[in-house]
N, CA, C and O of each residue as an XYZ file, in Angstrom:
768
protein
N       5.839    -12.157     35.998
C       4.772    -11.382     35.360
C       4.910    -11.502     33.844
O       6.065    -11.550     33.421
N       3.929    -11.557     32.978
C       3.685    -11.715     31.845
C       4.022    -10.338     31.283
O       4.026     -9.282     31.917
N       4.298    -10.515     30.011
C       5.054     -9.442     29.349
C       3.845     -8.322     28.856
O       2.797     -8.957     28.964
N       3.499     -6.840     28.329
C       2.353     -6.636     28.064
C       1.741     -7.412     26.749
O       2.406     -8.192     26.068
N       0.033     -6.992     26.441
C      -0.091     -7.479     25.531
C       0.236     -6.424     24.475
O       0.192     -5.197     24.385
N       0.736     -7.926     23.388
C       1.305     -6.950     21.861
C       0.362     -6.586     21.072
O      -0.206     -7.479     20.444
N       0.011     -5.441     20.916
C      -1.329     -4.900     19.812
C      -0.534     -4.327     18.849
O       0.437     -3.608     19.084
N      -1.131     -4.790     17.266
C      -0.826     -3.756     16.459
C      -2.737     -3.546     15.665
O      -3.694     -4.284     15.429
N      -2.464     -2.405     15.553
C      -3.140     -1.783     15.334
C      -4.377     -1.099     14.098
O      -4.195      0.057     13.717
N      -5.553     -1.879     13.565
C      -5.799     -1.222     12.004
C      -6.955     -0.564     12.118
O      -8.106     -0.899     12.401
N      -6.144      0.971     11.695
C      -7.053      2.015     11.135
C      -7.797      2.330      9.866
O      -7.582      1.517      8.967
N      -8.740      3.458      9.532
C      -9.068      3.634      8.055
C      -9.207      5.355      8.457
O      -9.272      6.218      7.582
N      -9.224      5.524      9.304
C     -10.319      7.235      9.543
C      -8.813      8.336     10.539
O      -7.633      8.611     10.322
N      -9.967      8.656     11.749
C      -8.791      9.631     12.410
C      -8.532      9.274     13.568
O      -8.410     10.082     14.489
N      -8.375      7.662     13.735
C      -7.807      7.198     14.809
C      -8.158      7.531     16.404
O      -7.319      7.255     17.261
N      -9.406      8.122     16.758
C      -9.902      7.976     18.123
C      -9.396      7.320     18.857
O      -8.473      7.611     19.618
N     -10.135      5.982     18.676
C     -10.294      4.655     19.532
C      -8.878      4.471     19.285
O      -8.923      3.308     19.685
N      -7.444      4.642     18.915
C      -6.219      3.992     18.668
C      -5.892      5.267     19.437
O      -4.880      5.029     20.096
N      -6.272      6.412     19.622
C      -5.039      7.206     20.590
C      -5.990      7.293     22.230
O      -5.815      8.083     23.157
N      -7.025      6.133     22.100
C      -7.720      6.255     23.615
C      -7.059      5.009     23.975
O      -7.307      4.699     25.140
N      -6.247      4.136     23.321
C      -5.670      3.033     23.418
C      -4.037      3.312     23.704
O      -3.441      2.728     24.608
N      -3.347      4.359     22.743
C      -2.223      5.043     22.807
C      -2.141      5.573     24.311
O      -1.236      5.044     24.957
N      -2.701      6.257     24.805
C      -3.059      7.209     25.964
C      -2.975      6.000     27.103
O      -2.197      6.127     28.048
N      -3.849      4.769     26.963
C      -4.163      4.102     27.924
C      -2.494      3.651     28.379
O      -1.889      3.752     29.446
N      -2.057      3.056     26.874
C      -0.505      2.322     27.441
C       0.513      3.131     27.648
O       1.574      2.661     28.059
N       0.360      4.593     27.382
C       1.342      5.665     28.416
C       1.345      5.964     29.195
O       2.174      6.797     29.563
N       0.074      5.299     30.246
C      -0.261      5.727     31.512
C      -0.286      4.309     31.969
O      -1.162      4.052     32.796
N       0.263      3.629     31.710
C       0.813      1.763     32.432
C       0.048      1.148     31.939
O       0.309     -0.008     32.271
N      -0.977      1.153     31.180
C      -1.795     -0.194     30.699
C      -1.523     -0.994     30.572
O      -1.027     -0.900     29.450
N      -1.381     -2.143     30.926
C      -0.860     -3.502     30.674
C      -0.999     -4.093     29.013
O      -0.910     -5.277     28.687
N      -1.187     -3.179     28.289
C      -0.600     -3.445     26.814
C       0.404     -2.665     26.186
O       0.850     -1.632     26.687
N       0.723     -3.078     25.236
C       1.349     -1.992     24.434
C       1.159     -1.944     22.858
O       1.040     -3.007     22.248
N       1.127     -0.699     22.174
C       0.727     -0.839     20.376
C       2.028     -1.028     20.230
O       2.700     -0.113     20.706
N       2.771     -2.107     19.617
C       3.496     -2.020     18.812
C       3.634     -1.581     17.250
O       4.642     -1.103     16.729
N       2.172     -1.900     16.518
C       2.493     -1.328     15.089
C       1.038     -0.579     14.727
O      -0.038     -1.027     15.121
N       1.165      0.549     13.969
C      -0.084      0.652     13.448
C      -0.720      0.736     11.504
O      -0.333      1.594     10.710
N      -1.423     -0.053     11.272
C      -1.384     -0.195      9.718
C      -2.681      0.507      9.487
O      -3.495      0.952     10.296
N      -2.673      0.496      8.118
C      -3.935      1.426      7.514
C      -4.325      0.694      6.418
O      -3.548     -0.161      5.994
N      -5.760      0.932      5.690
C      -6.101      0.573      4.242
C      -5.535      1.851      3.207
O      -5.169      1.658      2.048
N      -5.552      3.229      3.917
C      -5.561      3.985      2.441
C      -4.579      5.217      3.396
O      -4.396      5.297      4.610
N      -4.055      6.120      2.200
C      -2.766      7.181      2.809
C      -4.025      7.934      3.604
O      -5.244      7.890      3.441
N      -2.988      8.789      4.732
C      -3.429      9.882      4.770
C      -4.623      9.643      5.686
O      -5.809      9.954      5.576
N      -3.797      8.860      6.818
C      -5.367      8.585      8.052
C      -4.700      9.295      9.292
O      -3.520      9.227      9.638
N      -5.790     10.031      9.912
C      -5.484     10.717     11.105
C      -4.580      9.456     11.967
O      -3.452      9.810     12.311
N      -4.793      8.720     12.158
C      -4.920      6.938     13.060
C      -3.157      6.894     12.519
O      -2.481      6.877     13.547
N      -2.555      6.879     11.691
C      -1.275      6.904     11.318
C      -0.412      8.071     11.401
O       0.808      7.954     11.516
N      -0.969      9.122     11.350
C      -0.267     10.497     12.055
C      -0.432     10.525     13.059
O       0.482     11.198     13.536
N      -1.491      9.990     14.297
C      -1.334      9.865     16.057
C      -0.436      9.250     16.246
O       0.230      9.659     17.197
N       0.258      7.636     15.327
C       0.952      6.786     15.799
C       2.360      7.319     15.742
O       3.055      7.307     16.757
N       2.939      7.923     14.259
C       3.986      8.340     14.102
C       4.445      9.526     15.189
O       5.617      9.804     15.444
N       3.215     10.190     15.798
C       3.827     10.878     17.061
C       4.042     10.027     17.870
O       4.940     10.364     18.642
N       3.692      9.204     18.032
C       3.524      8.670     19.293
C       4.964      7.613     19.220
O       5.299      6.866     20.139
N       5.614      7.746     18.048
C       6.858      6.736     17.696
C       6.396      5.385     17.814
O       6.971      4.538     18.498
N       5.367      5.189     17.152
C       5.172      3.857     16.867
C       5.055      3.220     15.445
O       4.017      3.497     14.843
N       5.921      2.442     14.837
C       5.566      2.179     13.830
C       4.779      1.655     12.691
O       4.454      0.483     12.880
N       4.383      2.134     11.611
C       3.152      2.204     10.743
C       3.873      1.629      9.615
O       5.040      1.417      9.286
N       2.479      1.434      9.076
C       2.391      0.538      7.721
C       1.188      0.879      6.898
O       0.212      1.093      7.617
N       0.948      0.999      5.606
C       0.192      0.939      4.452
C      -0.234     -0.217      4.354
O       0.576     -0.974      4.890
N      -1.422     -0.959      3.788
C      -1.682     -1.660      2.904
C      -2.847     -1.488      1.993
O      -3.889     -1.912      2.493
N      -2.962     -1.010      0.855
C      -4.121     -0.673      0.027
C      -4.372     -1.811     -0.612
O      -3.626     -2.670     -1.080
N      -5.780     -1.673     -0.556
C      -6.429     -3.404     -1.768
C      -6.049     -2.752     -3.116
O      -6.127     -3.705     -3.892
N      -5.794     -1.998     -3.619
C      -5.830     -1.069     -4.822
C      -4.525     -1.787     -5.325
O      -4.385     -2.558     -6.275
N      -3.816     -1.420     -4.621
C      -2.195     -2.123     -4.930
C      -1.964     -3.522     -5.094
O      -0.782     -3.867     -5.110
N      -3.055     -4.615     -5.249
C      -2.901     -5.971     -4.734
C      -4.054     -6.401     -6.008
O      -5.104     -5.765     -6.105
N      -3.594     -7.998     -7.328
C      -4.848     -8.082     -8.463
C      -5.608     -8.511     -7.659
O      -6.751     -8.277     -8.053
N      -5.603     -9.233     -6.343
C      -7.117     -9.743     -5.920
C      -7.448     -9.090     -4.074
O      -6.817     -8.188     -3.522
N      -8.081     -9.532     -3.750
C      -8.198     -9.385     -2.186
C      -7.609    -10.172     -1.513
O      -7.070     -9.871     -0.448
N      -7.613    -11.517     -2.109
C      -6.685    -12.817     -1.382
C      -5.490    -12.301     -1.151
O      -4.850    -12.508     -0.120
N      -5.015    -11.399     -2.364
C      -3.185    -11.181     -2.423
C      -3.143    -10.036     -1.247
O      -2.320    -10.092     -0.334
N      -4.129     -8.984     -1.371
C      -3.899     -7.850     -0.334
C      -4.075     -8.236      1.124
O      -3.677     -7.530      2.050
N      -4.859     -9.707      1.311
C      -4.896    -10.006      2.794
C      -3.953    -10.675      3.455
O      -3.674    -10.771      4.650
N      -3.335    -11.296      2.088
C      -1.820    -12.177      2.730
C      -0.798    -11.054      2.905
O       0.112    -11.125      3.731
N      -0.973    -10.108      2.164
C       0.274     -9.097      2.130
C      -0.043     -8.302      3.764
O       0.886     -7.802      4.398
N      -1.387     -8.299      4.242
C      -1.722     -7.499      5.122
C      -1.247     -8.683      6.420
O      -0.459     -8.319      7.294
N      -1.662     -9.703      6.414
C      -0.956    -10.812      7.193
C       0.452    -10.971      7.634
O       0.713    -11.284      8.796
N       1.356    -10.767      6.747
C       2.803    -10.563      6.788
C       2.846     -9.362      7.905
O       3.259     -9.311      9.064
N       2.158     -8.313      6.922
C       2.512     -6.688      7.679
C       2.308     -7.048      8.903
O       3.377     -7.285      9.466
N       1.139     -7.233      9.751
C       0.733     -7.742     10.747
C       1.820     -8.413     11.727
O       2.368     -8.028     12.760
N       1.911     -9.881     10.756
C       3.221    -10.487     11.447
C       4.702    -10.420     12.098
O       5.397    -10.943     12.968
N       4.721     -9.065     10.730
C       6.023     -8.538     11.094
C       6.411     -8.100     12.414
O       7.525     -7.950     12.915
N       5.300     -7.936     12.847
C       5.074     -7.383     14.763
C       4.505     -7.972     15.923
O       4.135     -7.489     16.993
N       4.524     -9.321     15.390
C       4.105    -10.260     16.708
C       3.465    -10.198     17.389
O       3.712    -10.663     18.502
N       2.300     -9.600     17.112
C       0.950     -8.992     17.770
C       0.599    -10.371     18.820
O       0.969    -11.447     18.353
N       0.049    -10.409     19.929
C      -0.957    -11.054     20.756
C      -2.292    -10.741     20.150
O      -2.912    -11.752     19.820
N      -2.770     -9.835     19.966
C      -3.973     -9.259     18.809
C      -3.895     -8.232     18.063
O      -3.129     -7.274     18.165
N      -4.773     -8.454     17.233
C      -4.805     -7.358     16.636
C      -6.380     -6.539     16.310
O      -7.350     -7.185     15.915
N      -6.416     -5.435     16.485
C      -7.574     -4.238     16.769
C      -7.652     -3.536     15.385
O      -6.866     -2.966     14.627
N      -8.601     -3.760     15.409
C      -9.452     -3.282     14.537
C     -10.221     -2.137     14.920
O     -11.114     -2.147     15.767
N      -9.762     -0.968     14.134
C     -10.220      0.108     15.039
C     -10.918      0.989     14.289
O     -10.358      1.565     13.356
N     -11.775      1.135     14.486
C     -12.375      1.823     12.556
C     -11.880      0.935     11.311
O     -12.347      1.317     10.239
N     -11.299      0.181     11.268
C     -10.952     -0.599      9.802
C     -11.906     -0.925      9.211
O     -12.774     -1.640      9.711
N     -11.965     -0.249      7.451
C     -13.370     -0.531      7.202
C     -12.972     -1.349      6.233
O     -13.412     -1.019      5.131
N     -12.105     -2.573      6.246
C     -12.133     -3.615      5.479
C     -12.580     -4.589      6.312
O     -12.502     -4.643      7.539
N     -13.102     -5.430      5.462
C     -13.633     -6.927      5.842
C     -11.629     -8.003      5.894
O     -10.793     -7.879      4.999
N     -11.506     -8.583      6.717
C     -10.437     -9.669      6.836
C     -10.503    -10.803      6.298
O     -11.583    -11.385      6.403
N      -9.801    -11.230      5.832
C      -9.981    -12.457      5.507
C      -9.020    -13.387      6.162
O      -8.164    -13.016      6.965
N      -9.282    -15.112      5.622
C      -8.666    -15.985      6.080
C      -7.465    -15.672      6.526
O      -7.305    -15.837      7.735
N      -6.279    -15.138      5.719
C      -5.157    -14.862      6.394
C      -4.781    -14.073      7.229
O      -3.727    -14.382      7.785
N      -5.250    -13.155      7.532
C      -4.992    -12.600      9.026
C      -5.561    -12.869     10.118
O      -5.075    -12.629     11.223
N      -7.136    -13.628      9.817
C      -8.209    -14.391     10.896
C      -7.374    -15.807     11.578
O      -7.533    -16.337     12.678
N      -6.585    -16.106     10.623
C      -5.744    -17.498     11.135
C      -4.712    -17.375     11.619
O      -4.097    -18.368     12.006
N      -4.172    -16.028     11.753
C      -2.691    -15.584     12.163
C      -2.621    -15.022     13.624
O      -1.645    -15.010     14.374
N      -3.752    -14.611     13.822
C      -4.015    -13.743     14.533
C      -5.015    -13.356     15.355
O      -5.566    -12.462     14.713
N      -5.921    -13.548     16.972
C      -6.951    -12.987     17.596
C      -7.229    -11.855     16.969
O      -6.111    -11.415     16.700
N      -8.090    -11.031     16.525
C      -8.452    -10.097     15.774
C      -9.905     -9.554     16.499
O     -10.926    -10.224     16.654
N      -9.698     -8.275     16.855
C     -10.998     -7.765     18.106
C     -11.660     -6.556     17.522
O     -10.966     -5.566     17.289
N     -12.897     -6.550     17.275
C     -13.187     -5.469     16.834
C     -13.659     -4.379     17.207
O     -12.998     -4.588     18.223
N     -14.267     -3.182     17.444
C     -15.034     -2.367     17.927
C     -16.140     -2.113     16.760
O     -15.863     -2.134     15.561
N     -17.682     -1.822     17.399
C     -18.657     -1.696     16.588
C     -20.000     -0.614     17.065
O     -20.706     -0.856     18.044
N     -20.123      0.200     16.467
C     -21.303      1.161     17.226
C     -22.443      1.134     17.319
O     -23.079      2.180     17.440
N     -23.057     -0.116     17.289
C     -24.502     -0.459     17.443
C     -23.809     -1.556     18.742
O     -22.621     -1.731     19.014
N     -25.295     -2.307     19.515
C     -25.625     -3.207     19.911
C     -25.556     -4.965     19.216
O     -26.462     -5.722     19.561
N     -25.048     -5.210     18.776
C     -24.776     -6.627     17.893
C     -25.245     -7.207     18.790
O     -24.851     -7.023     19.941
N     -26.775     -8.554     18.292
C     -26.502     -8.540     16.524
C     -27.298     -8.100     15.856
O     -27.884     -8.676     14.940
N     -27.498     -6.484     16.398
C     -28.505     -5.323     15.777
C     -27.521     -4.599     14.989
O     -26.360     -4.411     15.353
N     -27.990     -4.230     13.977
C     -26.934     -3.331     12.754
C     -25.897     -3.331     13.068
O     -25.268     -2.550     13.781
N     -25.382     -4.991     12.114
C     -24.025     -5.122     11.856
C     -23.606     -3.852     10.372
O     -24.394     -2.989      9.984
N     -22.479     -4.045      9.908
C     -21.916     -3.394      9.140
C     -21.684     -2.065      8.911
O     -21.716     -1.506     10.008
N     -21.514     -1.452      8.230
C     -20.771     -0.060      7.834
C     -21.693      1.123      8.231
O     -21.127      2.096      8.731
N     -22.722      1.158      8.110
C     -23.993      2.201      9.135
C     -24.550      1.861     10.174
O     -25.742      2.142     10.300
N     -23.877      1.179     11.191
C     -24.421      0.684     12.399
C     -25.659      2.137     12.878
O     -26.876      1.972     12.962
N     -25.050      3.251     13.086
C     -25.619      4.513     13.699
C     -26.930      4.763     12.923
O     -28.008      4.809     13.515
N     -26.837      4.900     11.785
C     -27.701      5.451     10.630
C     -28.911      4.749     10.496
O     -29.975      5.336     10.299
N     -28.785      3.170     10.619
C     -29.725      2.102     10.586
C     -30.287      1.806     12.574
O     -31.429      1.526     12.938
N     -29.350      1.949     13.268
C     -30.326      2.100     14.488
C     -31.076      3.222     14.566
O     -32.057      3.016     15.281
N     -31.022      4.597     14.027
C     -31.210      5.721     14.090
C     -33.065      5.448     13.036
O     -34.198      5.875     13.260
N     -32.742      4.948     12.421
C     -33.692      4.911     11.287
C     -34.713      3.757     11.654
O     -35.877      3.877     11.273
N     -34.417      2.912     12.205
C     -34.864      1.909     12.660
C     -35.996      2.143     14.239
O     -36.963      1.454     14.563
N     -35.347      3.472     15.020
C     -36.131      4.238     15.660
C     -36.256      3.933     16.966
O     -37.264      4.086     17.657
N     -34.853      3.346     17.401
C     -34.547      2.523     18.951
C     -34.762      3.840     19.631
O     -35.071      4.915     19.119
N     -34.594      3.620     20.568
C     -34.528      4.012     22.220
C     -33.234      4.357     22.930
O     -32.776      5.309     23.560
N     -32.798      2.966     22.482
C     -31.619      2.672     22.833
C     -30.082      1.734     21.979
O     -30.018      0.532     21.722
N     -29.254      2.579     21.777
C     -27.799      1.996     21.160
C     -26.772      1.495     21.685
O     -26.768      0.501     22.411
N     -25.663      2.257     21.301
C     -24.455      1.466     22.116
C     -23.634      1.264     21.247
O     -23.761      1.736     20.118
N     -22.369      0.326     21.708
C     -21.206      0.218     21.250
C     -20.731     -1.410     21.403
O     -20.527     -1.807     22.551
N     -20.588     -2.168     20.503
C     -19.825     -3.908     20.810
C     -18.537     -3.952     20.780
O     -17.904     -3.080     20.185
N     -17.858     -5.112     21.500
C     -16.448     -5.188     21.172
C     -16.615     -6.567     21.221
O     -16.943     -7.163     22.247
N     -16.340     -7.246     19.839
C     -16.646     -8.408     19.855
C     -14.709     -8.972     18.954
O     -13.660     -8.364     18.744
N     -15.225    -10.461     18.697
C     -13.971    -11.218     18.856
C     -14.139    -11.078     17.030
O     -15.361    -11.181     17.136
N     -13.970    -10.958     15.753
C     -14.116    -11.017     14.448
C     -13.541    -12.331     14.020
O     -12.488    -12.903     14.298
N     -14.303    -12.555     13.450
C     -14.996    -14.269     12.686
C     -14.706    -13.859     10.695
O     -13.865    -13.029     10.351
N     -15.476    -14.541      9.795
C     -15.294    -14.546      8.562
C     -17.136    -13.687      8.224
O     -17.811    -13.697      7.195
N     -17.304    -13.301      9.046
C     -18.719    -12.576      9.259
C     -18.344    -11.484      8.826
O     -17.168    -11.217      8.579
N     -19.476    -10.577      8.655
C     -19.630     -8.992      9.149
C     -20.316     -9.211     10.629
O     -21.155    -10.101     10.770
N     -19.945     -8.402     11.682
C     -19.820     -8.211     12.612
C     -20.645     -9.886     13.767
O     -21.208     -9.947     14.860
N     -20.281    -10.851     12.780
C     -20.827    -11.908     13.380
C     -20.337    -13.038     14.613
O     -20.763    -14.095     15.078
N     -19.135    -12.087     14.835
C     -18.061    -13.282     16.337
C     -18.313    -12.693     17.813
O     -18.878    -11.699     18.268
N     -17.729    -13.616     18.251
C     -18.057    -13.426     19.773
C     -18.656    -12.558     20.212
O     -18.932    -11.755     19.320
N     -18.976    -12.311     21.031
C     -19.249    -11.141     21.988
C     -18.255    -11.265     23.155
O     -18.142    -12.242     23.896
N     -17.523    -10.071     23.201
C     -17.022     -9.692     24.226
C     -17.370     -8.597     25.535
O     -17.174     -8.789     26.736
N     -17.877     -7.548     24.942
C     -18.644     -6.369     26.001
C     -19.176     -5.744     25.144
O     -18.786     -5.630     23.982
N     -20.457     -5.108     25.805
C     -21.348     -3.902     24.743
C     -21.300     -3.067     26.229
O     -20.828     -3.420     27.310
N     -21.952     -1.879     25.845
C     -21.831     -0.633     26.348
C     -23.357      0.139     25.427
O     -23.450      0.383     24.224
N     -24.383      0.362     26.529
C     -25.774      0.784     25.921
C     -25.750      2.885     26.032
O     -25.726      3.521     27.086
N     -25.762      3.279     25.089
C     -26.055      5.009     24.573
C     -27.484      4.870     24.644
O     -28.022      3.823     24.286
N     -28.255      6.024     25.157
C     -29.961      6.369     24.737
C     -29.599      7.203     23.795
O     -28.704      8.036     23.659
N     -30.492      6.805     23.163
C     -31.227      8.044     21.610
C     -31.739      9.312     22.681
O     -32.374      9.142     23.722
N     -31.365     10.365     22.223
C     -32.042     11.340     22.280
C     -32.833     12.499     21.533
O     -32.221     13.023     20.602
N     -34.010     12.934     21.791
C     -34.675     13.527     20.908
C     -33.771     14.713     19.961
O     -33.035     15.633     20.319
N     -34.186     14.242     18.643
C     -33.201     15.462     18.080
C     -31.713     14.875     17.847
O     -30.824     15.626     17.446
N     -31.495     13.634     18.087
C     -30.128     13.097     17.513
C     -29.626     12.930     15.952
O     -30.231     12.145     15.222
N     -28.977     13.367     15.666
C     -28.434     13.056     14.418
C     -27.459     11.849     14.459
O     -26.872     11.381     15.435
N     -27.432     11.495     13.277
C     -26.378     10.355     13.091
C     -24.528     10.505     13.510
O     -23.671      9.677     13.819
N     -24.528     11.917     13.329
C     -23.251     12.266     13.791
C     -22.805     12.504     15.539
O     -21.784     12.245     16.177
N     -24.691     13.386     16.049
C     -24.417     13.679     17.411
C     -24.392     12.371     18.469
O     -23.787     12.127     19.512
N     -25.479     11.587     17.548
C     -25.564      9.781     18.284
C     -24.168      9.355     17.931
O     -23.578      8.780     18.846
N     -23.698      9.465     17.130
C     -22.476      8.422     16.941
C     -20.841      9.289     17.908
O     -19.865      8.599     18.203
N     -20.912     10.801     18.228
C     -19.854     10.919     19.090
C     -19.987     10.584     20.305
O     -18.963     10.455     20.975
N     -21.389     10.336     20.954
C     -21.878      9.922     22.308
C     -21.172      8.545     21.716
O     -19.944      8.491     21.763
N     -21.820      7.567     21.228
C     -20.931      6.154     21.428
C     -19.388      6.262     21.000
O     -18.644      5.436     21.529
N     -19.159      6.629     20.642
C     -17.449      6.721     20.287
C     -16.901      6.967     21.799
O     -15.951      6.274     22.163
N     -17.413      7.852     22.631
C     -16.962      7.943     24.231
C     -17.156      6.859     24.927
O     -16.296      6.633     25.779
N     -18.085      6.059     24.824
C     -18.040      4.725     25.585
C     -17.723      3.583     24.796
O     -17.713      2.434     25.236
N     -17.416      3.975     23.408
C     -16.666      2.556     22.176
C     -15.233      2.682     22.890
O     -14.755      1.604     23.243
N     -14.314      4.078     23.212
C     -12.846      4.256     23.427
C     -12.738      3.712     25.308
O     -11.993      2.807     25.685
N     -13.439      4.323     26.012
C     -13.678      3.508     27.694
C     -13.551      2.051     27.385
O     -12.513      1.425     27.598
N     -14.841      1.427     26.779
C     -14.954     -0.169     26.558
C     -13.686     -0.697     25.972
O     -13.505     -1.773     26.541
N     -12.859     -0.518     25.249
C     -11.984     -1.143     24.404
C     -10.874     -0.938     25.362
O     -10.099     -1.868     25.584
N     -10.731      0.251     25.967
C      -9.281      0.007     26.753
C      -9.343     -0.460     27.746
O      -8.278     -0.810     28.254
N     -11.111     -0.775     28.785
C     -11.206     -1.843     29.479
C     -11.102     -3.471     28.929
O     -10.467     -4.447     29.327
N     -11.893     -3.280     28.003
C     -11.723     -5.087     27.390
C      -9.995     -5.534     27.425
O      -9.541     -6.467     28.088
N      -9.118     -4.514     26.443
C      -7.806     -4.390     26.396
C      -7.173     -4.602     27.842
O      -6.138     -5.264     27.766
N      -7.312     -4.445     28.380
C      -6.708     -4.497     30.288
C      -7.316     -5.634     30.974
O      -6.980     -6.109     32.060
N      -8.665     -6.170     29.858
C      -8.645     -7.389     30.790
C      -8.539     -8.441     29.981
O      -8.481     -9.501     30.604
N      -8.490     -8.543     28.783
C      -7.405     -9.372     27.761
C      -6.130     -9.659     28.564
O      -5.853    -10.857     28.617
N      -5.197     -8.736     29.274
C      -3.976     -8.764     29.367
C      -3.558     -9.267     30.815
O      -2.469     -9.622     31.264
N      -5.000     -9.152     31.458
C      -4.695     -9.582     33.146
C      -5.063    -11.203     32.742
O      -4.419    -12.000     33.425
N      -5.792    -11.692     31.959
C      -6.722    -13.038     31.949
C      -6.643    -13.496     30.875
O      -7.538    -13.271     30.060
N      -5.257    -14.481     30.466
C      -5.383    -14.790     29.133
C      -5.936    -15.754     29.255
O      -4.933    -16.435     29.036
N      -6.812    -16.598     29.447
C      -7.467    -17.574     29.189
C      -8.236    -17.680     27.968
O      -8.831    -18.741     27.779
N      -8.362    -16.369     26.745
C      -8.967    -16.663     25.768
C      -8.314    -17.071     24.497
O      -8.738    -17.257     23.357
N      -6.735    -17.178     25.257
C      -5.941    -17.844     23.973
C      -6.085    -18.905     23.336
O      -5.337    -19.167     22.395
């Protein structure tokens, strides 16, 4: 039997989708988080992990003169833990070459892709005046939300939704989808 898969982990916010992932591999999931990193102090997503005794990491672009330098430095961090992939879990940085080349890199996204990619997925389907939303988990490319497709998961709009009440409905089927995709990453590696 194959060993689990190695995830480490990048947050920006309060870590949901990383303790519906945490949760999954304490109850046998055929993965495991080995590390979890952040862009900025002081993320819920890095206080779930440190309970959870898993080890964390910083990396701020702030601290780094260019982005090139903060993505190689974030590459290392990464490396340091021998990830099989790495999740992107709320991370609201864009990646670059050096961790895209180091590393399978999977994202989660709260629209339907390749309907409102980027940073207001909710706000711009919301405004835009669908019917119907959802959640992607796609493979991350040198795009904004422009790689593979791996699984979506469709939310209805409902009358009277706000951007916040639409977006905790998909966050419940963004955290389901990801720790299914995650379990079948780990039964079927054929996408290595």
């Amino acid at each position: 039997m194959s060993h689990p898969l190695r995830l480490v982990v990048l947050v920006s916010g309060s870590g949901t989708n990383l303790q519906a992932v945490l949760d999954a591999a304490s109850s046998g999931a055929p993965f495991e988080v080995v590390a979890v990193g952040a862009d900025r102090d002081g993320t819920g997503g890095v206080d779930r992990a440190a309970a959870a005794g898993v080890p964390t990491f910083v990396c701020k672009v702030a601290d780094f003169d260019s982005r090139a330098d903060w993505d190689l430095a974030l590459a290392r961090l990464v490396g340091d833990h021998t990830p099989d992939v790495v999740v992107s879990a709320g991370f609201m940085k864009v990646l670059g070459a050096a961790v895209l080349e180091a590393v399978p890199v999977l994202n989660t996204h709260p629209a339907l892709l390749p309907s409102f990619p980027g940073t207001h997925g909710v706000r711009d389907a919301l405004r835009h005046g669908v019917r119907v939303t959802g959640c992607t988990c796609h493979w991350v490319d040198a795009g904004v939300d422009t790689g593979p497709i791996v699984d979506q998961r469709a939310v209805r709009v409902e009358p009277g939704d706000t951007v916040e009440t639409l977006h905790e409905r998909i966050k419940v089927q963004e955290r389901t989808m990801l720790v299914e995709v995650l379990s079948a990453l780990a039964t079927d590696r054929s996408w290595r």
